[in-house]
ZAMARGU-4260 file (C-alpha; in steps of 0.2 Angstrom, whole numbers, plus 5000, padded with zeros to 4 digits):
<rodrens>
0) 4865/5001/4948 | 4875/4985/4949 | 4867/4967/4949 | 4883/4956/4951 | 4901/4965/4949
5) 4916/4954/4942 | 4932/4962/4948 | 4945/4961/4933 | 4963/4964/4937 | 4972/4973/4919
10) 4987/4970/4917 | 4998/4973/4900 | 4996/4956/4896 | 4976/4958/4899 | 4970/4975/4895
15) 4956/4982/4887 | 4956/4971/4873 | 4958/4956/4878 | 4944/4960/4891 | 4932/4965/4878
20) 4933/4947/4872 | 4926/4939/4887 | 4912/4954/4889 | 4899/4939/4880 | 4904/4925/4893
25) 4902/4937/4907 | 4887/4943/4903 | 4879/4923/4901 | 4886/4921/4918 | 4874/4935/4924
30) 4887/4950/4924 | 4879/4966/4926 | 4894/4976/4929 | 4912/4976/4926 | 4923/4981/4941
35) 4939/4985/4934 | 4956/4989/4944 | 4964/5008/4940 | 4965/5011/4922 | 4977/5028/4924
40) 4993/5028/4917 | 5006/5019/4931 | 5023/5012/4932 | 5028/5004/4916 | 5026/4984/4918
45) 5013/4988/4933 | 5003/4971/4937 | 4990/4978/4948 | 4988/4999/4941 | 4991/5007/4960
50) 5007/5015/4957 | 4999/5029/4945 | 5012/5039/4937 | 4998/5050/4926 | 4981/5056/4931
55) 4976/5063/4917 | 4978/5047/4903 | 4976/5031/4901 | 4987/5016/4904 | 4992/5014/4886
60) 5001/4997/4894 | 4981/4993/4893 | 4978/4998/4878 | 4976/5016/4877 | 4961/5027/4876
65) 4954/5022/4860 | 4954/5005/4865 | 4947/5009/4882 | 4932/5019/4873 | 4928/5004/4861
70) 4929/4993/4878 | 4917/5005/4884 | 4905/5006/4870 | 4906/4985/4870 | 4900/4987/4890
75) 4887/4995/4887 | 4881/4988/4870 | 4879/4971/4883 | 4867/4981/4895 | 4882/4983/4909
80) 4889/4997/4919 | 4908/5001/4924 | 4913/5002/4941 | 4930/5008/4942 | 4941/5010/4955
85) 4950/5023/4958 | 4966/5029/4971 | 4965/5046/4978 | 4977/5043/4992 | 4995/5042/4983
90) 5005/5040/4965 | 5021/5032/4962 | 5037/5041/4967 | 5045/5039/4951 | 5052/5049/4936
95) 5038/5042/4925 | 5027/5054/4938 | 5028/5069/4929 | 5020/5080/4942 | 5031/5073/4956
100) 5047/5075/4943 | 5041/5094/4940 | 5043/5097/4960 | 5060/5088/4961 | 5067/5099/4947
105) 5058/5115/4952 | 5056/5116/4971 | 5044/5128/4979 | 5042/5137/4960 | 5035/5121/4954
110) 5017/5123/4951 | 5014/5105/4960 | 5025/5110/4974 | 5009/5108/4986 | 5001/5093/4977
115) 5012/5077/4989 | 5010/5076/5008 | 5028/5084/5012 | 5034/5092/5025 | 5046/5106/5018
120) 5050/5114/5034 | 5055/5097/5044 | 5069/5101/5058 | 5082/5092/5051 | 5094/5100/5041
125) 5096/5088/5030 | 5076/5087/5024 | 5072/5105/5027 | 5069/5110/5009 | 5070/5095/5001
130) 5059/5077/5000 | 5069/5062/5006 | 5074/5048/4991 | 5076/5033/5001 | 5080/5021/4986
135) 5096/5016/4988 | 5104/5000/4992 | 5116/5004/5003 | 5122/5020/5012 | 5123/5036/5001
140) 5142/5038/5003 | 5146/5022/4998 | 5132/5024/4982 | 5141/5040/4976 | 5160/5033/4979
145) 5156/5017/4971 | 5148/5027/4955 | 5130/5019/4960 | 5124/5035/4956 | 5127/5041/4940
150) 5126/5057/4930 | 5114/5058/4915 | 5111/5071/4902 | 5097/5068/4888 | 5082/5076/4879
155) 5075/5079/4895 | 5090/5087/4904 | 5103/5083/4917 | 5097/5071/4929 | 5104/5060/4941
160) 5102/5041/4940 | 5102/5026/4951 | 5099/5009/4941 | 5080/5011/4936 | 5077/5026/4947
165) 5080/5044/4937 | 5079/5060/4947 | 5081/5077/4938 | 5091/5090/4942 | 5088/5109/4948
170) 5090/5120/4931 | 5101/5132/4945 | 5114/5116/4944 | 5116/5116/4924 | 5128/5132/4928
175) 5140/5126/4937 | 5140/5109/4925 | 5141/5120/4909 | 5156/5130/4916 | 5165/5117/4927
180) 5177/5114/4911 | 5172/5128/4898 | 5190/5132/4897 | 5193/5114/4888 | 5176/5118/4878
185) 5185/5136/4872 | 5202/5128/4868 | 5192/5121/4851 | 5177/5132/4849 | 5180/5151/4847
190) 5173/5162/4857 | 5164/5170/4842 | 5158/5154/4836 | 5138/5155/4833 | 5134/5139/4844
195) 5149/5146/4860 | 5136/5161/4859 | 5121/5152/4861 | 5128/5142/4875 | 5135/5158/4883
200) 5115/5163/4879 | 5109/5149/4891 | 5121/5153/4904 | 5116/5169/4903 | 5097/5163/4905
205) 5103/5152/4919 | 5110/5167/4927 | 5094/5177/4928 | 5086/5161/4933 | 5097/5161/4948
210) 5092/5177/4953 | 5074/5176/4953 | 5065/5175/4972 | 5060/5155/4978 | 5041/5151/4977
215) 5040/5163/4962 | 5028/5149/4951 | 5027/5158/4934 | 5024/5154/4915 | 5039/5163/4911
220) 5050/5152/4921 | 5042/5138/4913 | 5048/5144/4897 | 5065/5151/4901 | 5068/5130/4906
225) 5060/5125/4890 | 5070/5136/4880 | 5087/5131/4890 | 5084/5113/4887 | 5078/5114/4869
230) 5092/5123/4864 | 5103/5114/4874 | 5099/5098/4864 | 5101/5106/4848 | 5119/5111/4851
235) 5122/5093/4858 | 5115/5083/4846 | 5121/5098/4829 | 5139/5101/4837 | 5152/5087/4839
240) 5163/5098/4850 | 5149/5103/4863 | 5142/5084/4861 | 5161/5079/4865 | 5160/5094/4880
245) 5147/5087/4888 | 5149/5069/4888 | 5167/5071/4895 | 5159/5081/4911 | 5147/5068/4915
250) 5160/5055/4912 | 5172/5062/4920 | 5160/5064/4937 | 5152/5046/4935 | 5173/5041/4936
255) 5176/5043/4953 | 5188/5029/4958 | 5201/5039/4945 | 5195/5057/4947 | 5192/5057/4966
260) 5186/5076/4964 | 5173/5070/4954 | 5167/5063/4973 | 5167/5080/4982 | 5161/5088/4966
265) 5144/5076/4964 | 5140/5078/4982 | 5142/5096/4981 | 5130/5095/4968 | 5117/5082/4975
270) 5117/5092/4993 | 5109/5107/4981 | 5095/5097/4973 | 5077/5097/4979 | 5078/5078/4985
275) 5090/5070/4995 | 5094/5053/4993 | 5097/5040/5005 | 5099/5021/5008 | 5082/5014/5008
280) 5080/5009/5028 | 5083/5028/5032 | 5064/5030/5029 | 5061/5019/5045 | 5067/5030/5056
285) 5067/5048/5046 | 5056/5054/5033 | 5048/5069/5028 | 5034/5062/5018 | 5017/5053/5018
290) 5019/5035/5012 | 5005/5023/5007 | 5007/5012/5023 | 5027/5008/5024 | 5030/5007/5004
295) 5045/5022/5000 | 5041/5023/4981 | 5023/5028/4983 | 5021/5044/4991 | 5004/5051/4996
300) 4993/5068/4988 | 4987/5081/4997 | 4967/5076/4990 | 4961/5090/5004 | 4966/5104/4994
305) 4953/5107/4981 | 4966/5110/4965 | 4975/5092/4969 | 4957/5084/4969 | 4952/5093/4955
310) 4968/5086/4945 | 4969/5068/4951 | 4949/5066/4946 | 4952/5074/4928 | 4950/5060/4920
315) 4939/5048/4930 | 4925/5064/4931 | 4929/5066/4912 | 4924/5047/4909 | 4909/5051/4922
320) 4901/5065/4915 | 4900/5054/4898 | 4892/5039/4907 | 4906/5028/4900 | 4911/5026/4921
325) 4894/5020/4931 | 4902/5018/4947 | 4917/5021/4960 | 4926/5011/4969 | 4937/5023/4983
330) 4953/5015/4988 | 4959/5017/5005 | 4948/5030/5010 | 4955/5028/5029 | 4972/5035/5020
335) 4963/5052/5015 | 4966/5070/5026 | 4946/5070/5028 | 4938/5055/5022 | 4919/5063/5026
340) 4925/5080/5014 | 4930/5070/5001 | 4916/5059/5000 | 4906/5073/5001 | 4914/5082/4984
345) 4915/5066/4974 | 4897/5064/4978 | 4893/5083/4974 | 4904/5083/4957 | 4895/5066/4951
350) 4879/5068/4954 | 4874/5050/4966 | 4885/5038/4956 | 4885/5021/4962 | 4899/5024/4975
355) 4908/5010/4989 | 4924/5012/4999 | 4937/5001/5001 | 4936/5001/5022 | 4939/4986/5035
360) 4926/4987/5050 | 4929/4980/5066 | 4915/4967/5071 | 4899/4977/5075 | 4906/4993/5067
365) 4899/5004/5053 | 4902/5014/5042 | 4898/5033/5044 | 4878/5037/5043 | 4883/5055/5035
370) 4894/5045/5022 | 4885/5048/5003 | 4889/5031/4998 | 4880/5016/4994 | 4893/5004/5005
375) 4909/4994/5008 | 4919/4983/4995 | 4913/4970/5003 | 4925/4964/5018 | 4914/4962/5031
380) 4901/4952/5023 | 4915/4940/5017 | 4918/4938/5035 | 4903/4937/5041 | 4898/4924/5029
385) 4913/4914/5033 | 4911/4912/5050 | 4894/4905/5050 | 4905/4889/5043 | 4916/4888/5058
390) 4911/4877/5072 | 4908/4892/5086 | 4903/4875/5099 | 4924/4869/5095 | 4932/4884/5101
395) 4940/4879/5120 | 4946/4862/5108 | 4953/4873/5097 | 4962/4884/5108 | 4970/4868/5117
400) 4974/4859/5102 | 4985/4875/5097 | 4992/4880/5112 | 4999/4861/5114 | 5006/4860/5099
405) 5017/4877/5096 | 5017/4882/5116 | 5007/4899/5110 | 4994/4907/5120 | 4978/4911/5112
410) 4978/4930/5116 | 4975/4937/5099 | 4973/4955/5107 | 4988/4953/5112 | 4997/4947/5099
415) 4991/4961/5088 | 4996/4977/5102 | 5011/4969/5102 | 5012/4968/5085 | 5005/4986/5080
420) 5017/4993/5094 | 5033/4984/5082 | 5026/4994/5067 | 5025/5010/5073 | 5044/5007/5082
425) 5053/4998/5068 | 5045/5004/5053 | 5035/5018/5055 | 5046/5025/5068 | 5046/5041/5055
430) 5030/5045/5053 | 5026/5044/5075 | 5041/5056/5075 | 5033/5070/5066 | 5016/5067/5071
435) 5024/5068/5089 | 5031/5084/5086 | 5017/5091/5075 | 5007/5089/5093 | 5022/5093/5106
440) 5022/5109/5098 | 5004/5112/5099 | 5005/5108/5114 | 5018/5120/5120 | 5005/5133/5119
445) 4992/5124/5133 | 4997/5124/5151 | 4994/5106/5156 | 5004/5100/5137 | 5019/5113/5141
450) 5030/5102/5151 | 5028/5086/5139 | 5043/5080/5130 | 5045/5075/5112 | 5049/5056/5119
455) 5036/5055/5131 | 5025/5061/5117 | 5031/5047/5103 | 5030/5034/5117 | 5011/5039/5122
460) 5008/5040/5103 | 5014/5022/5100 | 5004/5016/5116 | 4988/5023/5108 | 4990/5015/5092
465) 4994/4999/5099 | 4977/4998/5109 | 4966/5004/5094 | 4951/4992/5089 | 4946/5002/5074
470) 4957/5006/5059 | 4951/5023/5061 | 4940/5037/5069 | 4932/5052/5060 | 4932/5065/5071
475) 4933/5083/5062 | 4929/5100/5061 | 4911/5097/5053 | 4908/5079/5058 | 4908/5068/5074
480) 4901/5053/5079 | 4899/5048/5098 | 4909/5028/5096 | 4923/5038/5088 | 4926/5047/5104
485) 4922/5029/5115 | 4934/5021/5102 | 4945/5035/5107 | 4946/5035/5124 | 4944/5014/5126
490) 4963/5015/5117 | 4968/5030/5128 | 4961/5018/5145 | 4970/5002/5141 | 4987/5012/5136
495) 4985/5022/5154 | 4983/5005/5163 | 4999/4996/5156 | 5008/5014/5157 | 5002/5024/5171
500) 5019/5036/5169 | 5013/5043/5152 | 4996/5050/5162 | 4999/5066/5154 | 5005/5063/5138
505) 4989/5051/5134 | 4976/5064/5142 | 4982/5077/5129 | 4980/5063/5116 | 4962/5060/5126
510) 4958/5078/5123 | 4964/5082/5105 | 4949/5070/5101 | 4935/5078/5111 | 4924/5087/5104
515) 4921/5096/5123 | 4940/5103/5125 | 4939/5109/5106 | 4925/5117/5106 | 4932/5127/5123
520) 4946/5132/5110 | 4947/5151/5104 | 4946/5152/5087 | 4963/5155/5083 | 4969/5139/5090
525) 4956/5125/5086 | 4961/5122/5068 | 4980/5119/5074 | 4970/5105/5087 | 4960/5099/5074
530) 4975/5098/5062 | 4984/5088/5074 | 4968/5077/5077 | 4966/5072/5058 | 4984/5068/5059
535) 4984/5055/5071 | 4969/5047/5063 | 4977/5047/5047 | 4993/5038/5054 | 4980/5025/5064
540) 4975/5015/5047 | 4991/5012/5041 | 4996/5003/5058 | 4982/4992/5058 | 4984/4985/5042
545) 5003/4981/5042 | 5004/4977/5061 | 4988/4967/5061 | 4982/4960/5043 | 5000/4960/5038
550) 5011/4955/5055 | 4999/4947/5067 | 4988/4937/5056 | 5002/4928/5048 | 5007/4924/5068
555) 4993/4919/5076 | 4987/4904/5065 | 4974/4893/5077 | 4963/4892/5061 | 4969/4902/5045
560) 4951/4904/5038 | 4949/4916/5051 | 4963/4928/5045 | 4958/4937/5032 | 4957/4954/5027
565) 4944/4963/5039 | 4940/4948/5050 | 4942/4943/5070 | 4953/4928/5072 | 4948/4931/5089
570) 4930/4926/5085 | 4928/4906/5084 | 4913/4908/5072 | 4895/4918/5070 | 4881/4911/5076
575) 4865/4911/5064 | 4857/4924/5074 | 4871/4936/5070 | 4872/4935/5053 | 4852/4938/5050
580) 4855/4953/5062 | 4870/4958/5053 | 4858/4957/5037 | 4845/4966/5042 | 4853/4982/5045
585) 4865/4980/5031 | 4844/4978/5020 | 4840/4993/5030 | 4856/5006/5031 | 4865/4997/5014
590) 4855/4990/5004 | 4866/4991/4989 | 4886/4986/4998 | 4894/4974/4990 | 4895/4956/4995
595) 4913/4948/4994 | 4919/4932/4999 | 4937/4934/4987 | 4948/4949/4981 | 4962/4954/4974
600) 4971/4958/4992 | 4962/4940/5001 | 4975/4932/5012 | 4966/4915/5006 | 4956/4910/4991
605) 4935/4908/4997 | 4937/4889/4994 | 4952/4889/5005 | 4943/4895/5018 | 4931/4883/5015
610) 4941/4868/5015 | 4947/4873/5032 | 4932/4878/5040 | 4929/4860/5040 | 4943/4860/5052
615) 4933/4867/5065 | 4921/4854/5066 | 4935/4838/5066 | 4944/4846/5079 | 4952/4829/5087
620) 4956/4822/5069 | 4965/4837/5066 | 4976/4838/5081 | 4978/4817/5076 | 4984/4821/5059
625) 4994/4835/5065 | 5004/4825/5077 | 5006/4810/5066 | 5013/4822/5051 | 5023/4831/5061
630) 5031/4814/5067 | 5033/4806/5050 | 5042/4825/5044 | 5053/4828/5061 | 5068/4821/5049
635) 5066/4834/5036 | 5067/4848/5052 | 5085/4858/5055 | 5092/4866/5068 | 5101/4885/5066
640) 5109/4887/5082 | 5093/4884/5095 | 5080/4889/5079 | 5071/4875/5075 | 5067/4875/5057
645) 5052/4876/5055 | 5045/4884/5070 | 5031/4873/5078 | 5020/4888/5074 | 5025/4889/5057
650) 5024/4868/5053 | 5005/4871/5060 | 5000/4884/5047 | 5010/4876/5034 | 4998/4860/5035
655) 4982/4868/5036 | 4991/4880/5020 | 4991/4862/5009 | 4977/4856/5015 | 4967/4871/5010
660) 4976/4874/4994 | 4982/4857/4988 | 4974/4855/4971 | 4962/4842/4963 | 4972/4838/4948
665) 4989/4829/4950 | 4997/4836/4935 | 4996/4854/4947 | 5006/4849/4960 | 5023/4853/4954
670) 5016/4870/4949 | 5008/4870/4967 | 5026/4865/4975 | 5034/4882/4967 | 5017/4894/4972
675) 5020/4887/4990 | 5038/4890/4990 | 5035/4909/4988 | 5022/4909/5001 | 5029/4902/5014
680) 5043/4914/5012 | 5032/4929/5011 | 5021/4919/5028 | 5037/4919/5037 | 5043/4940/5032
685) 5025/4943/5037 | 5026/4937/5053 | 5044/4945/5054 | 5048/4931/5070 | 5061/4922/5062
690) 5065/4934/5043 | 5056/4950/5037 | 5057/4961/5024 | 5068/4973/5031 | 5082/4959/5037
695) 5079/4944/5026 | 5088/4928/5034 | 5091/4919/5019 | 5098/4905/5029 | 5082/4902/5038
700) 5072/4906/5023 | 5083/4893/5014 | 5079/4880/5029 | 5062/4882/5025 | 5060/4878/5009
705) 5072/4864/5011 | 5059/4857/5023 | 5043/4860/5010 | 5052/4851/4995 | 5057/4837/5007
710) 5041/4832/5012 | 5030/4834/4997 | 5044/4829/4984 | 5060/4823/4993 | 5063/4803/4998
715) 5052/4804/5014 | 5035/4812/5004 | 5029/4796/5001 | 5027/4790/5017 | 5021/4809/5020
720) 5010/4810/5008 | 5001/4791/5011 | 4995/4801/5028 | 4991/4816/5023 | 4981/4816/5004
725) 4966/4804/5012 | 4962/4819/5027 | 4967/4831/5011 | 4953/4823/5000 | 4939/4819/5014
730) 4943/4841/5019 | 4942/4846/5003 | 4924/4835/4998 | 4915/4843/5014 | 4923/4861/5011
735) 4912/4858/4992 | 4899/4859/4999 | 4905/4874/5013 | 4909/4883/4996 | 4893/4882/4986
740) 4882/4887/5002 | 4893/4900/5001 | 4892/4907/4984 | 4872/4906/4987 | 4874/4917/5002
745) 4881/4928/4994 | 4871/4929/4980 | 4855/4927/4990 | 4860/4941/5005 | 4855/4959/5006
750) 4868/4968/4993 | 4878/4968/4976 | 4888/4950/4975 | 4904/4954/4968 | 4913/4939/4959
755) 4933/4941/4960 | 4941/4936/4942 | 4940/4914/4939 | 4931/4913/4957 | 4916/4905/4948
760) 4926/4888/4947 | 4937/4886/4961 | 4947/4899/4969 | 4963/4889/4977 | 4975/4904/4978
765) 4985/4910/4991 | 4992/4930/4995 | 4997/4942/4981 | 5003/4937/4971 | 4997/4921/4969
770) 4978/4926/4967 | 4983/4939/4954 | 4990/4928/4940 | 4980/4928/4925 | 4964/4918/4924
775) 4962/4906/4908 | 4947/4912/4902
</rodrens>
């Protein structure tokens, strides 16, 4: 069992060997176990190892497996264990993903076909039998005419390509491709030619291939492609004329503006194909399959089903069973089909290895009592510990001090429903779609759900996920527990208050969590109910994160050490009472959770937070400093149209961003200027008020970094500066002191104190990726 875990991010420019070289200074620092991000084969270039293209090797961008095992053998020869972590929930959707690639080549006679979270038989015609692709720039008409999208043939196949995405081609298409100008092919080749005969041998393969019945899965298939593909390559790379044959037909197609039948030919050929692609903001709206949180190129596994769990965990349970892996780490369990079944097998197949989740708790929750697992990653100790820094007795200054300056109210609750109701309309509007008509149709079968419609049902659904507290309930077929249902029905009142027209539509939603109208189910129809149930509490996490930790947080900015991952703005501190409370059941029901205060996904370094917790208590030099600075900068300000650039919202968090983050040495300032530049672009997408992601203003975003660079560097810093880096320096001494008590809570409180790479010295970083660059060891 861990002591003191030090989270390591790999990287190919820190793998495995360049981590066994700092195993001695670790272990003098008090290491007792190494907690490493995922070590599975990902995207090539990965710089964080979630984007897993192959669960059954190791990243070789690492290092390799022989590299790993000497790693390994090094850990252990310094008395410390291995907690790995692991990522159940999703792979990359990529052509390096060789499963995913098999099922976009193959169809429903691909023997992964069930492995991703896809929904074959979605109404629309366009998806029914095929996995949306939204990867491409612009819309898919313009892509093919413009020759975007290109025709490939290699070793591998045909396949068709956009810039760095590849997809592979049906083998059913190679027909058509192969005899679209075989007349040209027989005008040098004769027809009794050894190597015309082998390729009239592979059509004649592809013919029977044609013929055979969909959802046949067979090693005989397998090898009638093997052998088309093999020989195929042979007679390319031996004959010149078929070489010749084949590059003109896929140049000939990837020339559309001179061959315009090359256009109605290629899209002919891409409407066949077992993916469909689509310009990129098409997933918004429609899509047919699971994604981690809104990302398109990472599409999520089916880890219910026994022969998908059993093949992502090959290699982890591999390292397990020969004690090279003490530990797991579980990302985003709330993502997972049945979070309390899979815990349960990982527990039953690795017999009580040290196991945490990856889960944000609402203040006062807990974690599951039926869980097997020794705790939490850490989150809600780092929260808890930060708050006993914040002054609770400033709170009403605060809230004044804020509201004057950027004309705000201080309703975080608001701000987040509001926020969580944008996600699930502007960029998960997709995935409430299907879960809408996963339970309309449910419904249809129940007299008091057969009159609802598939819009009043999306718009309940989005009610309710805008009033949840929790990420997540865990209601199931074998498992309940009484809050879940009070969580439940707390969202289902406040949505009925602000929407009393959707009374029908949110009591349905009401019942498909209650354990009373299920259990007065037949048989026959409660696991449809229940299907539907874990559905909408897989969909709940997801909204949280990216309309609350990822939207809201970046928006309401009274004081920023308070938004972080897994804390409650909302909460102006915790008193000393609560965190001995919040200790003693944590000695009691967790003894062996994990104590964070940074991590790789932190909105702020745990010395930022410190610095401006000191905030709290100084409330009326603050609001002094703010108003003179923002009086000495109003020069630097520009107008777009009525915008005000920067927003007075934005100016507030920006100042409390430098004086938490500014740095101790001089000669890092220039370095901290371009850091600060990307984050306050990345601030203001977050907070999708002014640019975002989806529509990026690059003329607003522009503004603002002309404001940043004019007043650290431009002709007015000076003057700036003079006011600012005294309060900068007097902030920074106190939040010292903040940041060593800290470190001793957290090494002193019930649990495991987790140390996040270079934290041991001062830990000034910002959002990914700031606090993922490489450490100096």
């Amino acid at each position: 069992l861990p002591v003191a875990t030090y989270r390591l991010q790999l990287t190919p420019a820190f793998g495995f060997r360049q981590l066994q070289e700092v195993l001695p200074y670790l272990e003098r620092l008090g290491i007792t176990c190494i907690y490493a991000s995922p070590i599975l084969k990902a995207r090539r270039g990965s710089t964080h190892g979630y984007d897993v293209v192959d669960c059954s090797r190791v990243n070789p961008e690492l290092g390799g497996e022989e590299a790993l095992f000497e790693l390994l053998d090094q850990v252990r020869a310094h008395g410390m264990g291995w907690l790995q972590d692991i990522v159940p929930n999703h792979m990359a959707f990529d052509s390096q993903n060789t499963i995913l690639a098999d099922v976009l080549e193959n169809g429903q006679n691909s023997r992964y076909f069930d492995f991703f979270d896809v929904e074959w038989d979605h109404p629309y015609e366009a998806i029914r039998g095929r996995v949306l692709a939204p990867f491409l720039g612009s819309f898919y008409g313009e892509s093919l005419e413009s020759s975007e999208i290109r025709l490939r043939y290699d070793q591998n196949g045909f396949s068709v390509y956009y810039y760095n995405m590849n997809f592979p081609l049906r083998i059913e298409s190679y027909s058509d491709l192969l005899t679209w100008r075989l007349e040209a092919l027989r005008r040098k080749i004769p027809r009794i030619h050894p190597d015309f005969i082998k390729l009239h041998g592979i059509l004649g393969v592809l013919f029977i291939l044609r013929t055979l019945p969909s959802g046949a899965v067979s090693n005989e298939r397998y090898d009638q492609i093997s052998f088309i593909k093999v020989l195929l390559w042979e007679l390319y790379n031996q004959n010149p004329e078929i070489r010749d044959f084949i590059d003109e037909t896929v140049a000939v197609l990837n020339t559309r503006d001179e061959y315009p039948e090359s256009i109605r030919y290629m899209e002919r050929l891409l409407g066949e194909q077992f993916f469909r692609l689509s310009f990129w903001k098409v997933a918004v709206e429609e899509i047919n399959y699971r994604r981690f949180f809104s990302i398109n190129d990472l599409i999520c596994l089916k880890v219910e089903d026994q022969r998908v769990f059993d093949h992502v965990h090959s290699l982890v349970f591999k390292l397990v069973d020969e004690g090279r892996i003490t530990g797991l780490r579980i990302d985003h369990i709330d993502g997972l089909y049945d979070p309390t079944h899979y815990l349960r097998r990982i527990r039953r197949r690795t017999a009580k290895i040290y196991t945490v989740v990856e889960k944000i708790l609402a203040y006062g929750e807990s974690i599951p009592e039926f869980w097997p697992v020794e705790g939490t990653t850490g989150y809600d100790f780092m929260n808890m510990v930060n708050g006993l820094f914040c002054d609770h007795d400033n709170e009403k200054i605060f809230d004044r001090i804020y509201e004057r300056y950027t004309g705000i109210p201080t309703s975080f609750h608001e701000i987040c429903r509001e926020k969580r109701k944008l996600i699930a309309e502007r960029r998960m509007a997709g995935d409430v779609e299907n879960l809408a008509r996963l339970i309309k149709n449910i419904s249809n079968r129940y007299r008091r759900g057969s009159d609802l419609t598939l819009l009043g049902m999306k718009r309940a659904i989005v009610q309710v996920l805008g009033c949840m507290s929790v990420y997540r309930t865990y209601i199931s077929g074998d498992s309940f527990r009484p809050e879940d249902a009070a969580y439940m029905k707390e969202a289902v009142d406040l949505a009925r208050e602000e929407n009393p027209d959707l009374l029908h539509e949110l009591s349905l939603i009401e019942d498909l969590h209650s354990p009373e109208f299920m259990g007065g189910l037949p048989e026959t129809e409660r696991e449809d109910w229940m299907r539907a149930a874990m559905r909408f509490q897989q969909c709940t996490a997801p909204l949280m994160a990216k309309g609350v930790e990822d939207t809201a947080f970046y928006v309401y900015n009274r004081l920023l050490s308070l938004n972080e991952v897994g804390g409650h703005p909302e909460r102006f501190g915790v008193s000393l009472a609560d965190f001995h409370e919040f200790n003693r059941k944590r000695l009691k029901r967790c003894p062996l959770t994990m104590n964070a205060t940074s991590t790789h996904d932190s909105k702020r370094g745990e010395d930022v937070r410190a610095r401006l917790n000191v905030l709290s208590e100084v409330p009326r030099e603050w609001e002094k400093m703010l108003r003179a600075w923002s009086r000495i900068n109003s020069p630097a300000r520009r107008l777009l149209g009525e915008r005000r650039v920067p927003s007075l919202n934005e100016e507030y968090a920006l100042y409390q961003t430098l004086l938490g983050a500014f740095p101790f040495e001089a000669e890092e300032v220039e370095a901290f200027l371009e850091r600060m530049k990307d984050y306050v672009i990345k601030a203001a997408r977050e907070a999708k008020t002014h640019t975002s992601w989806l529509t990026p203003d690059k003329e607003y975003e522009d503004a603002l970094i002309s404001f940043l660079e004019a007043i650290l560097t431009g002709e007015g810093s000076r003057r700036f500066l003079e006011a600012f880096l005294p309060f900068q320096r007097k902030i920074a001494s106190y939040g010292i002191w903040n940041s060593l008590s800290q470190a001793l809570l957290k090494i002193a409180s019930p649990g495991v104190p987790d140390f996040y790479q270079g934290c041991e010295l001062w830990d000034l970083n910002l959002v990914d990726p700031d606090n993922r660059r490489p450490v100096d060891f």
